[in-house]
C-alpha positions in Angstrom: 71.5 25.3 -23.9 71.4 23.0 -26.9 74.7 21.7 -27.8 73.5 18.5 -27.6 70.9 17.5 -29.7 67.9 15.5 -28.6 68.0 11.9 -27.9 70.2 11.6 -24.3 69.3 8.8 -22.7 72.1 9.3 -19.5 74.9 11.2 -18.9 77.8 11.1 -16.0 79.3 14.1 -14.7 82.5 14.0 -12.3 84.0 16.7 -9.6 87.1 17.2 -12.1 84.2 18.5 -14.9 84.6 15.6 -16.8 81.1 14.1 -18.2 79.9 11.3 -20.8 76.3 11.9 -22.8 74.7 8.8 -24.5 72.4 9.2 -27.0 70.0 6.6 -28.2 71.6 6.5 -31.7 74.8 8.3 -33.5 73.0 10.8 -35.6 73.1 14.4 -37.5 71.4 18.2 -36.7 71.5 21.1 -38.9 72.7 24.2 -37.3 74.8 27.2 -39.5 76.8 23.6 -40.8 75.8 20.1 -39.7 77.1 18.6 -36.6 78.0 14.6 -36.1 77.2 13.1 -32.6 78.4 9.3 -32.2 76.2 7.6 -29.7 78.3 8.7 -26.9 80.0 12.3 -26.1 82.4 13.5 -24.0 84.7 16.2 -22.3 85.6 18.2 -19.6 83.4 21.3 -18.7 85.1 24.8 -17.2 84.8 28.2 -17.5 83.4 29.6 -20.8 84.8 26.2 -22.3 84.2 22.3 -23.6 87.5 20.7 -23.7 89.2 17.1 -24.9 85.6 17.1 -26.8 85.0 13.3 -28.3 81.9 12.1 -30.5 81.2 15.8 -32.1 82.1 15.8 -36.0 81.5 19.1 -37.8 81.0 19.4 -41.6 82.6 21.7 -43.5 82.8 21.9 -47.8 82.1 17.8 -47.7 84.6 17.2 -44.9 83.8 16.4 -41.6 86.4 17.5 -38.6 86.4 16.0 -35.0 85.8 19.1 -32.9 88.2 19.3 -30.1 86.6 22.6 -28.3 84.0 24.4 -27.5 84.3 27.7 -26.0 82.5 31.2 -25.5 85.1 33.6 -25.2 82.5 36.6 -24.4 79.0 36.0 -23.8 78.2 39.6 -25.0 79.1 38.9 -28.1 76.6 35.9 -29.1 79.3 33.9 -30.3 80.1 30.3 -30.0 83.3 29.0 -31.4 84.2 25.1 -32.3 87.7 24.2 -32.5 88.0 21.4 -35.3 92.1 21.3 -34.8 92.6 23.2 -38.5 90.1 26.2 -38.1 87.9 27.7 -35.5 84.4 27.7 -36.6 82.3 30.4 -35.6 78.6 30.1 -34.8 76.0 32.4 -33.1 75.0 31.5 -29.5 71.3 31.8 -30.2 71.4 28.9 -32.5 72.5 26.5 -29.8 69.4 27.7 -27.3 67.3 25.1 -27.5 68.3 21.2 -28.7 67.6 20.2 -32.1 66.3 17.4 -33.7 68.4 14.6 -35.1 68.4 12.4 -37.7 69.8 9.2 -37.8 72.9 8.5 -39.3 75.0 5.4 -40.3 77.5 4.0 -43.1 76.7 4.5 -46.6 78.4 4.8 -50.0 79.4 8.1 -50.2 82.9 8.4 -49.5 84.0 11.7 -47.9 87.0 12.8 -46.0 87.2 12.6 -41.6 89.5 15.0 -40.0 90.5 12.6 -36.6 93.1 12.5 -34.2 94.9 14.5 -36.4 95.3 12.7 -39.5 93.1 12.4 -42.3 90.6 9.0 -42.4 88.3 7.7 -45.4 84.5 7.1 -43.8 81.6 6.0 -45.2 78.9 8.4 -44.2 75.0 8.7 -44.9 71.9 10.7 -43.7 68.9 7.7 -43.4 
């Protein structure tokens, strides 16, 4: 499955479910919106579900939104949904089969808005 996109250089995975990805650089892949990965991602893996998700932005209308879960309620259907704390975003399966490419990304000087921990933060973000 490709939720991650290329670029893991290690990753840690506990009894509990809980596991750490480290990517060689914090970058951006295009899926049905594009997805944020800081250089290192983590959560806790069960059943049909990615929980307590951290490094995973989603952009949505020039916003970006930490995704707090993953989860595939029914495989049947195709359909992945992320949980970015305001909305669920919905996705089809088959576009996470294999991983993508990313590009690199970094501070710049477009100002947008970052859904975080809840409250709304002012980043700096670019596509190099």
């Amino acid at each position: 499955m490709g939720l991650l996109p290329k670029g893991v250089t290690n990753s840690t995975y506990d009894d509990s479910g809980r596991f750490e990805v480290h990517l060689d650089q914090a970058c951006n892949s295009k899926f049905e919106n594009e997805l944020h990965y800081d250089v290192n991602v983590s959560g806790r893996l069960s059943y049909g579900k990615i929980n307590e998700v951290s490094g995973i932005s989603a952009q949505d209308l020039f916003m970006w939104f930490s995704v707090k879960e993953i989860r595939v309620d029914v495989p049947s259907t195709g359909l992945i949904y992320f949980d970015v704390g305001v909305v669920h975003k919905q996705f089809s399966l088959s576009s996470f089969d294999t991983p993508r490419d990313c590009l690199a990304s970094s501070v710049g000087n477009d100002k947008i808005l970052s859904r975080k921990l809840g409250r709304h933060e002012e980043h700096s973000m670019a596509v190099l």
